[in-house]
C-alpha positions as CSV (number, residue, x, y, z in Angstrom):
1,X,58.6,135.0,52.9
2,X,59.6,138.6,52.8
3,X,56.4,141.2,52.8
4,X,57.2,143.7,49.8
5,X,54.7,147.3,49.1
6,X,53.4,147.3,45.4
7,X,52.5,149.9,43.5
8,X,49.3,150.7,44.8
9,X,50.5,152.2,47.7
10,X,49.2,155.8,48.8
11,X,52.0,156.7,51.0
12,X,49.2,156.9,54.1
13,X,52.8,156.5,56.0
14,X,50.6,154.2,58.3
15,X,52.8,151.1,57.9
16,X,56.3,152.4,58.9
17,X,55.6,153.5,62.1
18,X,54.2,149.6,62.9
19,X,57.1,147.9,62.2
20,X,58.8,146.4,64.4
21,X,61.8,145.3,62.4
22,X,62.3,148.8,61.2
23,X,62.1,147.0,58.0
24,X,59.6,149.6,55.9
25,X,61.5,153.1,54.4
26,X,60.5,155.4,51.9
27,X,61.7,154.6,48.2
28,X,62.0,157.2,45.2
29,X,58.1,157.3,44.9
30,X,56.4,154.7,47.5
31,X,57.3,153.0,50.3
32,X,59.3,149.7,50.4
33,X,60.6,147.0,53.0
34,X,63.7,145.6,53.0
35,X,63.8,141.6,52.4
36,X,67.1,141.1,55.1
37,X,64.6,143.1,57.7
38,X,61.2,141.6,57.5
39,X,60.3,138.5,59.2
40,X,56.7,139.2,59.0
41,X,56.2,139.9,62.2
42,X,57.1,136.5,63.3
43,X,58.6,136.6,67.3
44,X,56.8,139.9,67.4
45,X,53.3,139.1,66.7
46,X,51.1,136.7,65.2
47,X,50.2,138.8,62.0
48,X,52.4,141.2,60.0
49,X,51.2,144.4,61.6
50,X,51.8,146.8,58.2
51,X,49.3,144.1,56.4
52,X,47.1,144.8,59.0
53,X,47.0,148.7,59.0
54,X,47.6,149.0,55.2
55,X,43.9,150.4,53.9
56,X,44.6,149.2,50.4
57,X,45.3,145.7,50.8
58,X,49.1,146.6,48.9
59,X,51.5,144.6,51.0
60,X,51.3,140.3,49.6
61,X,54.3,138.1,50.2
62,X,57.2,138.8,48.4
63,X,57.5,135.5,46.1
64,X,61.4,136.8,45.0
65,X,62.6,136.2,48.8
66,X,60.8,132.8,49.9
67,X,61.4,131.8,53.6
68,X,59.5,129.2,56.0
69,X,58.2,130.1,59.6
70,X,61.5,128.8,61.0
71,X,63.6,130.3,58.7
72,X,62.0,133.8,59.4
73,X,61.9,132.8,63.0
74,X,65.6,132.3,62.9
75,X,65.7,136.1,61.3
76,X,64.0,137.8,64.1
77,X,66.3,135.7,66.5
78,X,69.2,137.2,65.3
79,X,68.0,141.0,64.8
80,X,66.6,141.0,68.1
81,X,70.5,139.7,69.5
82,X,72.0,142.6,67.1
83,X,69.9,145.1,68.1
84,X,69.9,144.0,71.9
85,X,74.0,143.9,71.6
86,X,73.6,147.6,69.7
87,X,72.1,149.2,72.7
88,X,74.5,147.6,75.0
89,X,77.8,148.9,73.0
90,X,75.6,152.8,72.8
């Protein structure tokens, strides 16, 4: 699944910068991640690096965008070819 930011979120800006997916942006009010973005880390590392920073615990699995390990394996797969093919076209 998809990570998503509730409401509780303080805007620390702590969990952007540790994205590797480039997946968290700043909404309206708080931050949020984009669902087409996130693979929770998985190819990257072995734990979703914005729950890991996040110092109040606002960052659960996004139940609206369900997705198995392969599934979000698959993800990081191809993001990693489109950015990879992005730097070679710059």
């Amino acid at each position: 699944m998809a990570l998503k930011i509730t409401d509780e979120c303080i805007n620390c800006d702590v969990c952007e910068p540790e994205c590797p997916n480039e997946a968290i942006y700043m909404g309206p009010e708080i931050y949020h991640i984009d669902p087409d973005l996130c693979t929770e880390c998985v190819g990257h590392f072995d734990e979703p690096q914005c729950v890991e920073v996040c110092p109040v615990d606002c960052i659960p699995l996004d139940e609206q965008h369900p997705e198995s390990r392969e599934t979000l394996l698959a993800k990081y797969q191809r993001l990693t070819a489109a950015k990879k093919n992005q730097e070679t076209a710059d």
